[in-house]
N, C-alpha and C positions, 0 to 999 in steps of 0.2 A: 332433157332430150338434146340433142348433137344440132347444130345448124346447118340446116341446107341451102347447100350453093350450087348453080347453076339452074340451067332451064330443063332438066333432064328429072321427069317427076316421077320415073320408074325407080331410076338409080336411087331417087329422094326418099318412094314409100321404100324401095330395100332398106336403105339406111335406118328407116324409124323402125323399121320392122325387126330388125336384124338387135335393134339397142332394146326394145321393147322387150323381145326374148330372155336378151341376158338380166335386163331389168328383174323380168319376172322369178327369173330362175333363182339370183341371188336374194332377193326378196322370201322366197318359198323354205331357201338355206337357212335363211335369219330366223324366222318364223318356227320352225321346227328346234331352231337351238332355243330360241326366247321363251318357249311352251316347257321344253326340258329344264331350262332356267328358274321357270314359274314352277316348275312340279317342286324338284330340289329347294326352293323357297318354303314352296307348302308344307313339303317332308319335314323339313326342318326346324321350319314353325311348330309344329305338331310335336315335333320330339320337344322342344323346350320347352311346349306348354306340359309336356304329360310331365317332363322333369321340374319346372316350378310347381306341379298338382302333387309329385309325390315331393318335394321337399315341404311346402305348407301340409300336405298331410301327415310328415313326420313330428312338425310340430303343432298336428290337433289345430292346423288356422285356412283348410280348406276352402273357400269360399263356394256358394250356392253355385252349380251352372244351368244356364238358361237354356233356351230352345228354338235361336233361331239360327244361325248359316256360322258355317266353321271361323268364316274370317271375323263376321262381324263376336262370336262369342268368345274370341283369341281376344279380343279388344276390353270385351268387356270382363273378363276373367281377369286379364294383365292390369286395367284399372281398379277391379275390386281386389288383387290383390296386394297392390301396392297402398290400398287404406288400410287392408287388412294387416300388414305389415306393420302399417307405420303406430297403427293402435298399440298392436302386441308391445311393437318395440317399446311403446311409452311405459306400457304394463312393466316391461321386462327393467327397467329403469327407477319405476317405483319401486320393484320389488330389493333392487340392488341397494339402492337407499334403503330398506331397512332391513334392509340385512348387514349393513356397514353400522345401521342404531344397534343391532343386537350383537353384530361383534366388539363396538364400544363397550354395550352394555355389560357384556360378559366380561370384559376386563375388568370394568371396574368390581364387579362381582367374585374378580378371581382375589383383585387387591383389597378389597374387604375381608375375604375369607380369611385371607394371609394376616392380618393386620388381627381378626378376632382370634386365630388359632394363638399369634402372637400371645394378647393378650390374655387368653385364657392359658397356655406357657406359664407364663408370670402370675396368674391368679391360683392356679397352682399350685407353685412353688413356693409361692408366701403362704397359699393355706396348709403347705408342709411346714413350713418353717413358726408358722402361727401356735401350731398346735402346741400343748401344754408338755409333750415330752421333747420335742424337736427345737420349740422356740430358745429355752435355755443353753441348749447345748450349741443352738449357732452363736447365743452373744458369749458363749465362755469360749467358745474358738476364736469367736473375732478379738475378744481380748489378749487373748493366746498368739495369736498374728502381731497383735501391737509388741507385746509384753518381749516377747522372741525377738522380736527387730531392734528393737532399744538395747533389750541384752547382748546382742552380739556386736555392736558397735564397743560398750565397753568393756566387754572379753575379748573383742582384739584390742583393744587400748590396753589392758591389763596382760596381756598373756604376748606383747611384742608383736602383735599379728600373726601369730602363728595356728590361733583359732577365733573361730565364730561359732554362733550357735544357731541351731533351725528344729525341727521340733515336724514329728512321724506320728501321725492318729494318736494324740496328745503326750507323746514319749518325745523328752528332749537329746536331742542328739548334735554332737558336736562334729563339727569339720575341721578337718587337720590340712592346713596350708605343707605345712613338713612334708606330708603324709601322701604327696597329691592330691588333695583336695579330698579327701579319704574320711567316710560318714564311719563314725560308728557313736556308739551309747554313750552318755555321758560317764556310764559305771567303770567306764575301763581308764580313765582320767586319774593321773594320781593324786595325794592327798591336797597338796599344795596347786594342782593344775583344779581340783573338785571345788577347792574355795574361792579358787576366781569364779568359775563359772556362777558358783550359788551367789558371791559378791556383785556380779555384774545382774545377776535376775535381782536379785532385795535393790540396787539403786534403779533398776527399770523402772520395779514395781513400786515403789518411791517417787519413782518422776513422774508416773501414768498412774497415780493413783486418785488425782481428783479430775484427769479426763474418764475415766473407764467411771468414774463413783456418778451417783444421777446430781442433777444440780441441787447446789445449795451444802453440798457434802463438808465436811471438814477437810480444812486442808492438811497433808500427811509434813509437818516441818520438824522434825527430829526424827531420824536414825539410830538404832542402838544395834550394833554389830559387838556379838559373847562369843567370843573366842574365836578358834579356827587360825588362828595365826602363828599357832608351833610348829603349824606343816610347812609354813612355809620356810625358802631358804633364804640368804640375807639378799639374793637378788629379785627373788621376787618380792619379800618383803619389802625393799626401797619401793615395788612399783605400787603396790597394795596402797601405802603409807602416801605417795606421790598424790593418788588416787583420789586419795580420803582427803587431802590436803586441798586439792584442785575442788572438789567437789563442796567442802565447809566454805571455802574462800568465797563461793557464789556471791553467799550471805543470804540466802533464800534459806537455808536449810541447818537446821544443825545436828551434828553428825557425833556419836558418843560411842566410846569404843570397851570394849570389857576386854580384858587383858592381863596375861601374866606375862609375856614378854619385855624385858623393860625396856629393849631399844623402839620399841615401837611407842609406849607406854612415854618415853624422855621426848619424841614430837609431839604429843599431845599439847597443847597451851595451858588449856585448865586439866587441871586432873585431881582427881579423891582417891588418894592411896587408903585401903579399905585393909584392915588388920586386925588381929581376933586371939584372944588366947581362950584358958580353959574358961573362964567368968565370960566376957563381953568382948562384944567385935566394937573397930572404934574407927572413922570416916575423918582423914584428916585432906584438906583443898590445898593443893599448892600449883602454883603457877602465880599468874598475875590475875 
């Protein structure tokens, strides 16, 4: 209230009277905004409980509601449902956990599967290769792999590089460097180019003959190479002859050659000149 001064107590009740009015009036103003205030509150309240009612409803975690005054059961709804919440969420938590065990799980169920398809792959193919028509026919190609690759290092030693040999669903076939690198049969090879090649298979099959034999095998240490050396001409003869010569020298092996050639027949060291008329054939040794 305003303070009153002087001695004048009419002009004094105006004064209080006049401040009292307006008091009242802006009081009545406030009053009516703060009730409009209070409603908009309530409204408000009310919409976010029915929207916390229909979000727990959506997920099946409704809580019970009671029966006593709007405000006090806003209270009690917003407290049951912040356990109700807090529960679920623990729920939803465990469930994550093993749902994380059964996606491990499944992994490793996927890397087993893979591992046993593997291995039944391979149990397979060995009981193809097992079998009594299949098994033979793998170890005579694996020897055929060996047997081809040795050959053809000394068919290009023997032929200048100008062939090697490699080998089609068991048909030997020859590769011509000349030729661009150009397959075809051995049958088209001429007579002298056909004796290297068969030359360079007999020392393969010579060299790999007591890896390919089962253990205990005799070992293969003499050569006897019968004829085939007319075909040839005096330059492939030097390399045939070179050949034989490199190849005796080891000393692992000895190498015996049948022959009517005599230049070929004059490098031999030992040799049995072998001669026959109408009666008896007669075996004379010359060299050292």
């Amino acid at each position: 209230a305003p303070a009153v001064a002087g001695d004048d107590l009419v002009a004094a009740w105006e004064t209080l009277a006049g401040w009292a009015a307006t008091a009242a009036r802006e009081r009545d103003a406030r009053l009516v905004a703060e009730r409009d205030a209070v409603t908009a509150a309530r409204a408000r309240r009310d919409q976010l409980t029915a929207d916390l009612l229909d979000d727990l409803g959506r997920h099946e975690l409704a809580p019970p509601r009671g029966t006593g005054s709007a405000a006090d059961e806003t209270d009690r709804l917003v407290q049951r449902a912040v356990s109700v919440v807090a529960t679920e969420h623990a729920k939803a938590q465990a469930a994550r956990d093993r749902l994380a065990e059964r996606v491990a799980e499944a992994a490793r169920l996927r890397a087993d599967r893979a591992a046993a398809e593997e291995n039944q792959q391979v149990a397979r193919m060995l009981g193809q290769l097992l079998r009594s028509d299949q098994f033979p026919r793998w170890l005579v190609a694996s020897a055929l792999d060996v047997l081809v690759a040795d050959a053809s290092e000394s068919l290009a030693e023997l032929s200048g590089g100008q062939f090697e040999l490699t080998h089609d669903h068991g048909e030997f076939v020859v590769v011509d460097h000349a030729d661009a690198d150009a397959h075809r049969p051995v049958k088209t090879l001429s007579g002298g180019e056909t004796f290297q090649a068969s030359l360079a298979l007999a020392l393969a099959l010579s060299a790999q003959m007591s890896s390919l034999a089962a253990d205990g095998a005799a070992r293969l240490d003499s050569i006897f190479l019968d004829e085939g050396f007319g075909t040839l001409d005096e330059a492939n003869l030097e390399i045939v002859a070179s050949t034989l010569e490199n190849l005796a020298g080891r000393g692992d092996r000895m190498v015996g050659v049948i022959t009517h050639v005599a230049a070929l027949a004059e490098r031999v060291p030992v040799r049995f000149q072998v001669s026959r008329d109408q009666r008896s054939a007669t075996v004379v040794r010359e060299g050292p």
